[in-house]
N, C-alpha and C positions, 0 to 999 in steps of 0.2 A: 125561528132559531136565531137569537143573540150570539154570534161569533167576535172573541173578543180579539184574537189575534191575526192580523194580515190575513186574506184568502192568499194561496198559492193553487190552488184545483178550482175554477169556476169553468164547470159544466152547463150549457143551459139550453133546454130544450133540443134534446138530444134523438135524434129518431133514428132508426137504425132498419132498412127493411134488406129483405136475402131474398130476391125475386118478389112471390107474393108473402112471401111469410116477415110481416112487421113485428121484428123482433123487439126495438127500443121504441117508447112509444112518446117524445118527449119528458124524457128525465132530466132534472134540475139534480147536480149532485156537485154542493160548495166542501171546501176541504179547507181547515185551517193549517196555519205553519204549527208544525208538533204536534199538529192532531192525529190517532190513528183511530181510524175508520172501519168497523168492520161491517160488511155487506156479506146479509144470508137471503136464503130463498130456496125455493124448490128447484130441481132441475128446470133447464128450460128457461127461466126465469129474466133469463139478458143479464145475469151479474156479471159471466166473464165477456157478454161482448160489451157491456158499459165500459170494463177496466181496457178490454182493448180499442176503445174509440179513444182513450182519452191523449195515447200514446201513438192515434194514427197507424197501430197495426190493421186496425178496420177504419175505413171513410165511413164515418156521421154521414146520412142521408141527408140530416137538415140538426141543425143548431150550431152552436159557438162551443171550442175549449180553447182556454186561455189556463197556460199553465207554468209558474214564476214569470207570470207578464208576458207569454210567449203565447201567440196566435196562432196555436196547432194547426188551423185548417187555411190560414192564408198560402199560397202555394207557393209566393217569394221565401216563407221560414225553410231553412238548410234542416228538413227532418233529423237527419242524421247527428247535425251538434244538437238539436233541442230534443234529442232521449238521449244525452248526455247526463241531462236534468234529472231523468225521470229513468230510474232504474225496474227492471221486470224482473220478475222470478215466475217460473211458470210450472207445471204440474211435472212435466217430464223436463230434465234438468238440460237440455239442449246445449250439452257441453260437445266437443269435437272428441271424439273415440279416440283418435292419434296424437292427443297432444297431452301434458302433464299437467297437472292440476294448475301450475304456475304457468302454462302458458296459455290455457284457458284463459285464465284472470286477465293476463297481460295481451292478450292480443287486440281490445278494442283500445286500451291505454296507447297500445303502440299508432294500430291503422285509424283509428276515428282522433283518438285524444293529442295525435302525433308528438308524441313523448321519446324522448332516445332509449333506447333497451336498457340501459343500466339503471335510469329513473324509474323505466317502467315495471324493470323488477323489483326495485325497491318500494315501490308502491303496494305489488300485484303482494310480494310477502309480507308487508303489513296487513293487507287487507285475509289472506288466510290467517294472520297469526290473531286476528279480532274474531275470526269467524271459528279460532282451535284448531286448523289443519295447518298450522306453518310446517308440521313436520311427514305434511302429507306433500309436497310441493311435488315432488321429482314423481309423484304414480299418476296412471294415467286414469280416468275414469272407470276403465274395467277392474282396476285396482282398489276401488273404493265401492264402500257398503252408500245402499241409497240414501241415506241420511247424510254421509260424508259429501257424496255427488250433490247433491242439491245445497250443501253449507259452500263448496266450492261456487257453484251457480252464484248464490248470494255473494262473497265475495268478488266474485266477475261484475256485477252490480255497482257495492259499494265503493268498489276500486275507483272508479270516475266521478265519486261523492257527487252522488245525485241531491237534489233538492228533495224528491217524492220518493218513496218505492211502494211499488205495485205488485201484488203478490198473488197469483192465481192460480187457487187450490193447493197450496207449497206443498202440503204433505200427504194430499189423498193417495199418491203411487205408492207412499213409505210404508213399511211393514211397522205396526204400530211402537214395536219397542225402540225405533228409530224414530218416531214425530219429535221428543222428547229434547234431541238435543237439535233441531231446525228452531223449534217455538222457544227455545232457548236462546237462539241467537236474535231470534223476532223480537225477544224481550230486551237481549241487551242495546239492540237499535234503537227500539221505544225509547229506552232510561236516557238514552243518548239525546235524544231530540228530533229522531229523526222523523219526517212526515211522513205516514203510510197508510194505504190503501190496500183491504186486504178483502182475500174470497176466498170464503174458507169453510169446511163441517165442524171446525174443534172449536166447540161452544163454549168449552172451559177456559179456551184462553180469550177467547173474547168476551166473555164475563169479568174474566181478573183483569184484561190489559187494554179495552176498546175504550176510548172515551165517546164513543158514538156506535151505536148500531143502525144499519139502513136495513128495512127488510122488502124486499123485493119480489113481485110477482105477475106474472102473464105482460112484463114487457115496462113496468110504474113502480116506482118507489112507494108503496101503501104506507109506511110508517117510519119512523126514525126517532132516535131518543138515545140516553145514558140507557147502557145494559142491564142496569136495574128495571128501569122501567117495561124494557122490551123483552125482557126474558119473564118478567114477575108478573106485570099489571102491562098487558098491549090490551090497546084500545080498539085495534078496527079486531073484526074476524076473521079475516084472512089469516092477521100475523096469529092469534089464540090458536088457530086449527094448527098452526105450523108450529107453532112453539110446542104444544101437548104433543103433537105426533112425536119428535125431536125431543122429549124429557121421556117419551117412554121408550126409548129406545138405550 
Protein backbone atom coordinates (compact mmCIF):
# COMPACT_ATOMS: atom_id res chain seq x y z
CA UNK A 1 0.00 0.00 0.00
CA UNK A 2 1.44 3.40 -1.32
CA UNK A 3 0.53 6.08 1.55
CA UNK A 4 0.91 9.28 0.21
CA UNK A 5 0.39 11.55 3.13
CA UNK A 6 2.42 11.43 6.71
CA UNK A 7 1.32 8.17 8.82
CA UNK A 8 -0.26 9.45 12.17
CA UNK A 9 -1.63 5.62 13.23
CA UNK A 10 1.53 3.00 12.83
CA UNK A 11 0.25 -0.10 14.37
CA UNK A 12 2.68 -2.89 14.07
CA UNK A 13 2.57 -6.37 15.03
CA UNK A 14 -0.10 -6.08 17.39
CA UNK A 15 -1.11 -9.34 19.43
CA UNK A 16 -3.59 -9.09 21.88
CA UNK A 17 -4.31 -12.36 24.18
CA UNK A 18 -7.48 -12.52 27.22
CA UNK A 19 -5.83 -15.41 29.18
CA UNK A 20 -5.79 -18.29 26.63
CA UNK A 21 -7.95 -16.73 24.16
CA UNK A 22 -5.43 -14.82 21.42
CA UNK A 23 -7.60 -12.44 20.33
CA UNK A 24 -5.15 -10.00 18.06
CA UNK A 25 -2.87 -12.15 16.34
CA UNK A 26 -0.07 -9.42 15.01
CA UNK A 27 -1.92 -6.89 13.04
CA UNK A 28 -0.07 -4.20 11.10
CA UNK A 29 -2.81 -1.31 10.73
CA UNK A 30 -0.93 2.18 9.11
CA UNK A 31 -3.46 5.22 9.09
CA UNK A 32 -2.78 8.26 7.06
CA UNK A 33 -3.36 12.11 8.07
CA UNK A 34 -7.20 12.61 6.59
CA UNK A 35 -7.47 9.23 5.94
CA UNK A 36 -10.81 7.39 7.16
CA UNK A 37 -10.48 4.05 7.66
CA UNK A 38 -13.18 1.75 7.71
CA UNK A 39 -12.66 -1.71 9.59
CA UNK A 40 -15.50 -4.59 9.04
CA UNK A 41 -15.56 -8.26 10.06
CA UNK A 42 -17.74 -10.68 11.76
CA UNK A 43 -18.28 -10.61 15.31
CA UNK A 44 -15.53 -11.75 17.38
CA UNK A 45 -13.20 -10.74 14.92
CA UNK A 46 -10.62 -8.16 17.25
CA UNK A 47 -12.03 -5.02 15.22
CA UNK A 48 -13.06 -3.25 18.59
CA UNK A 49 -10.15 -4.64 20.63
CA UNK A 50 -7.54 -3.36 17.66
CA UNK A 51 -9.43 0.19 17.91
CA UNK A 52 -8.83 -0.19 21.80
CA UNK A 53 -5.02 -1.15 21.81
CA UNK A 54 -4.45 1.58 19.85
CA UNK A 55 -5.56 4.22 22.58
CA UNK A 56 -4.26 1.97 25.57
CA UNK A 57 -7.75 1.27 26.79
CA UNK A 58 -6.36 -2.51 26.26
CA UNK A 59 -2.26 -3.31 26.75
CA UNK A 60 -1.03 -4.78 23.29
CA UNK A 61 0.37 -8.15 24.51
CA UNK A 62 3.40 -7.66 22.14
CA UNK A 63 3.84 -4.93 19.28
CA UNK A 64 4.41 -1.10 18.73
CA UNK A 65 1.69 2.02 18.39
CA UNK A 66 2.96 5.12 17.70
CA UNK A 67 0.42 7.67 17.34
CA UNK A 68 1.03 11.61 15.91
CA UNK A 69 4.71 10.52 16.97
CA UNK A 70 3.61 9.40 20.26
CA UNK A 71 4.87 6.10 21.75
CA UNK A 72 1.52 4.67 23.22
CA UNK A 73 3.25 1.71 25.02
CA UNK A 74 6.41 3.50 26.49
CA UNK A 75 5.29 3.79 29.99
CA UNK A 76 7.23 7.34 30.49
CA UNK A 77 4.13 8.86 27.87
CA UNK A 78 1.48 10.84 30.25
CA UNK A 79 -1.54 8.44 28.86
CA UNK A 80 -3.91 10.82 29.73
CA UNK A 81 -2.45 14.15 27.43
CA UNK A 82 -1.63 11.49 24.60
CA UNK A 83 -5.89 10.57 24.23
CA UNK A 84 -5.97 14.14 24.14
CA UNK A 85 -4.81 13.23 20.40
CA UNK A 86 -6.94 10.57 19.88
CA UNK A 87 -10.69 11.08 20.52
CA UNK A 88 -13.21 7.77 21.06
CA UNK A 89 -16.74 7.59 20.49
CA UNK A 90 -17.95 4.20 21.67
CA UNK A 91 -21.24 2.24 21.19
CA UNK A 92 -22.95 3.25 24.40
CA UNK A 93 -22.46 6.98 24.75
CA UNK A 94 -20.78 6.93 28.23
CA UNK A 95 -22.00 10.35 28.96
CA UNK A 96 -22.48 11.20 33.01
CA UNK A 97 -26.55 10.90 33.69
CA UNK A 98 -26.18 14.28 36.13
CA UNK A 99 -24.60 16.46 34.16
CA UNK A 100 -25.82 18.74 30.96
CA UNK A 101 -24.94 18.20 27.62
CA UNK A 102 -22.48 21.11 27.94
CA UNK A 103 -20.83 19.95 30.91
CA UNK A 104 -20.44 16.64 29.54
CA UNK A 105 -18.39 18.16 26.66
CA UNK A 106 -16.60 20.54 29.01
CA UNK A 107 -15.51 18.43 31.77
CA UNK A 108 -12.23 16.77 30.28
CA UNK A 109 -11.54 20.47 28.52
CA UNK A 110 -11.58 21.65 32.06
CA UNK A 111 -9.90 18.42 34.38
CA UNK A 112 -7.31 16.84 31.54
CA UNK A 113 -7.10 20.01 29.11
CA UNK A 114 -6.90 22.44 32.19
CA UNK A 115 -8.66 25.11 30.56
CA UNK A 116 -10.61 28.05 32.94
CA UNK A 117 -14.58 27.49 32.72
CA UNK A 118 -15.41 30.36 30.72
CA UNK A 119 -12.79 29.11 27.80
CA UNK A 120 -13.99 25.75 28.29
CA UNK A 121 -17.43 26.61 27.66
CA UNK A 122 -16.78 28.51 25.03
CA UNK A 123 -15.19 25.71 23.44
CA UNK A 124 -17.51 22.75 24.81
CA UNK A 125 -20.58 25.29 22.73
CA UNK A 126 -18.79 25.48 19.64
CA UNK A 127 -18.12 22.00 19.69
CA UNK A 128 -22.30 21.10 20.23
CA UNK A 129 -23.01 23.85 17.76
CA UNK A 130 -20.77 21.71 14.92
CA UNK A 131 -22.19 18.70 16.09
CA UNK A 132 -26.41 20.61 15.92
CA UNK A 133 -27.05 20.53 19.62
CA UNK A 134 -25.75 24.00 20.71
CA UNK A 135 -29.51 24.31 21.58
CA UNK A 136 -29.54 21.17 23.47
CA UNK A 137 -26.62 22.35 25.97
CA UNK A 138 -28.60 22.90 29.35
CA UNK A 139 -30.49 18.96 29.07
CA UNK A 140 -29.04 16.31 30.50
CA UNK A 141 -28.65 13.12 28.74
CA UNK A 142 -32.12 11.59 29.95
CA UNK A 143 -33.23 14.57 28.16
CA UNK A 144 -32.03 13.53 24.72
CA UNK A 145 -33.04 11.03 22.01
CA UNK A 146 -30.06 8.38 21.48
CA UNK A 147 -28.83 9.83 18.44
CA UNK A 148 -28.74 13.40 20.27
CA UNK A 149 -26.69 11.44 23.37
CA UNK A 150 -24.12 9.90 21.12
CA UNK A 151 -23.85 13.62 18.70
CA UNK A 152 -23.04 15.04 22.33
CA UNK A 153 -20.48 11.97 22.94
CA UNK A 154 -18.73 13.16 19.70
CA UNK A 155 -18.59 16.63 20.64
CA UNK A 156 -17.07 15.53 24.17
CA UNK A 157 -14.39 14.25 21.67
CA UNK A 158 -13.86 16.87 19.09
CA UNK A 159 -13.91 19.56 21.86
CA UNK A 160 -10.00 18.73 22.65
CA UNK A 161 -9.38 18.58 18.67
CA UNK A 162 -7.86 15.41 18.60
CA UNK A 163 -5.56 14.39 15.72
CA UNK A 164 -7.38 10.79 15.24
CA UNK A 165 -11.06 9.81 16.04
CA UNK A 166 -11.82 6.44 16.89
CA UNK A 167 -15.23 5.20 16.51
CA UNK A 168 -16.59 1.98 17.88
CA UNK A 169 -19.72 0.65 16.58
CA UNK A 170 -21.13 4.58 16.94
CA UNK A 171 -24.57 3.57 16.02
CA UNK A 172 -25.45 -0.12 16.49
CA UNK A 173 -27.43 1.10 20.05
CA UNK A 174 -29.32 3.80 17.84
CA UNK A 175 -32.91 2.94 16.84
CA UNK A 176 -32.43 3.21 13.01
CA UNK A 177 -34.20 6.46 12.07
CA UNK A 178 -31.59 8.04 14.51
CA UNK A 179 -28.15 6.46 12.71
CA UNK A 180 -28.88 9.13 10.15
CA UNK A 181 -28.12 12.30 11.86
CA UNK A 182 -24.60 10.56 14.02
CA UNK A 183 -23.23 9.39 10.01
CA UNK A 184 -24.18 12.86 9.45
CA UNK A 185 -21.94 14.40 11.59
CA UNK A 186 -19.11 11.46 10.68
CA UNK A 187 -19.41 12.96 7.35
CA UNK A 188 -19.16 16.53 8.16
CA UNK A 189 -15.72 15.54 10.17
CA UNK A 190 -14.52 13.46 7.05
CA UNK A 191 -15.19 16.92 4.78
CA UNK A 192 -13.29 18.56 7.54
CA UNK A 193 -10.12 16.60 7.39
CA UNK A 194 -10.28 14.96 10.10
CA UNK A 195 -8.38 11.46 10.54
CA UNK A 196 -10.60 8.40 11.51
CA UNK A 197 -10.90 5.10 12.46
CA UNK A 198 -14.10 3.63 12.31
CA UNK A 199 -15.92 0.07 13.48
CA UNK A 200 -18.98 -0.04 12.16
CA UNK A 201 -22.20 -2.39 10.32
CA UNK A 202 -23.34 0.72 8.01
CA UNK A 203 -21.77 -0.46 4.85
CA UNK A 204 -23.51 2.38 3.04
CA UNK A 205 -21.51 4.92 4.50
CA UNK A 206 -18.53 3.09 4.27
CA UNK A 207 -19.00 2.76 0.57
CA UNK A 208 -19.70 6.48 0.03
CA UNK A 209 -17.15 7.90 2.58
CA UNK A 210 -14.07 5.22 3.48
CA UNK A 211 -11.01 5.76 1.59
CA UNK A 212 -9.95 2.46 2.80
CA UNK A 213 -11.70 -0.66 4.02
CA UNK A 214 -9.69 -3.19 6.35
CA UNK A 215 -11.72 -6.45 6.57
CA UNK A 216 -10.88 -8.42 9.37
CA UNK A 217 -11.10 -11.93 10.74
CA UNK A 218 -10.38 -14.77 13.57
CA UNK A 219 -7.85 -12.14 15.03
CA UNK A 220 -5.68 -10.77 11.04
CA UNK A 221 -6.32 -8.34 8.75
CA UNK A 222 -7.19 -10.81 5.45
CA UNK A 223 -7.81 -7.86 3.11
CA UNK A 224 -7.79 -4.12 2.74
CA UNK A 225 -8.35 -1.88 -0.27
CA UNK A 226 -10.70 1.33 -1.64
CA UNK A 227 -14.42 0.13 -1.12
CA UNK A 228 -14.84 -0.41 -4.45
CA UNK A 229 -12.65 -3.05 -4.56
CA UNK A 230 -13.63 -4.81 -1.16
CA UNK A 231 -17.26 -4.44 -1.49
CA UNK A 232 -17.34 -5.42 -5.59
CA UNK A 233 -14.31 -7.59 -6.53
CA UNK A 234 -12.34 -9.12 -2.80
CA UNK A 235 -9.91 -11.30 -3.51
CA UNK A 236 -9.39 -13.73 -0.58
CA UNK A 237 -12.55 -15.97 0.59
CA UNK A 238 -12.99 -15.10 3.63
CA UNK A 239 -13.80 -11.39 2.86
CA UNK A 240 -16.41 -12.97 -0.56
CA UNK A 241 -18.36 -15.26 2.13
CA UNK A 242 -18.61 -11.91 4.32
CA UNK A 243 -19.49 -9.45 1.83
CA UNK A 244 -22.39 -11.96 0.07
CA UNK A 245 -23.80 -12.77 3.56
CA UNK A 246 -23.77 -8.75 4.32
CA UNK A 247 -25.48 -7.70 0.70
CA UNK A 248 -28.18 -10.28 1.46
CA UNK A 249 -29.16 -8.93 4.21
Amino acid sequence: MIVEAPLIVEARGIHKHFGALHVLKGVDLLVAERELVFVIGPSGSGKSTLLRCLNRLEEPSAGSVMVDGIDMLDRRTDINRARQRIGMVFQSFNLYPHMTALGNVTLALRKVAQKPRDEAEALGLAALDRVGLRDRAGHTPGQLSGGQAQRVAIARAIALEPRVMLFDEPTSSLDPELVGSVLAVMRELRESGMTMVVVSHEMGFARAAADRVVFMDDGLIVEQGPPAAIFAAPQQARTQAFISQIQRH
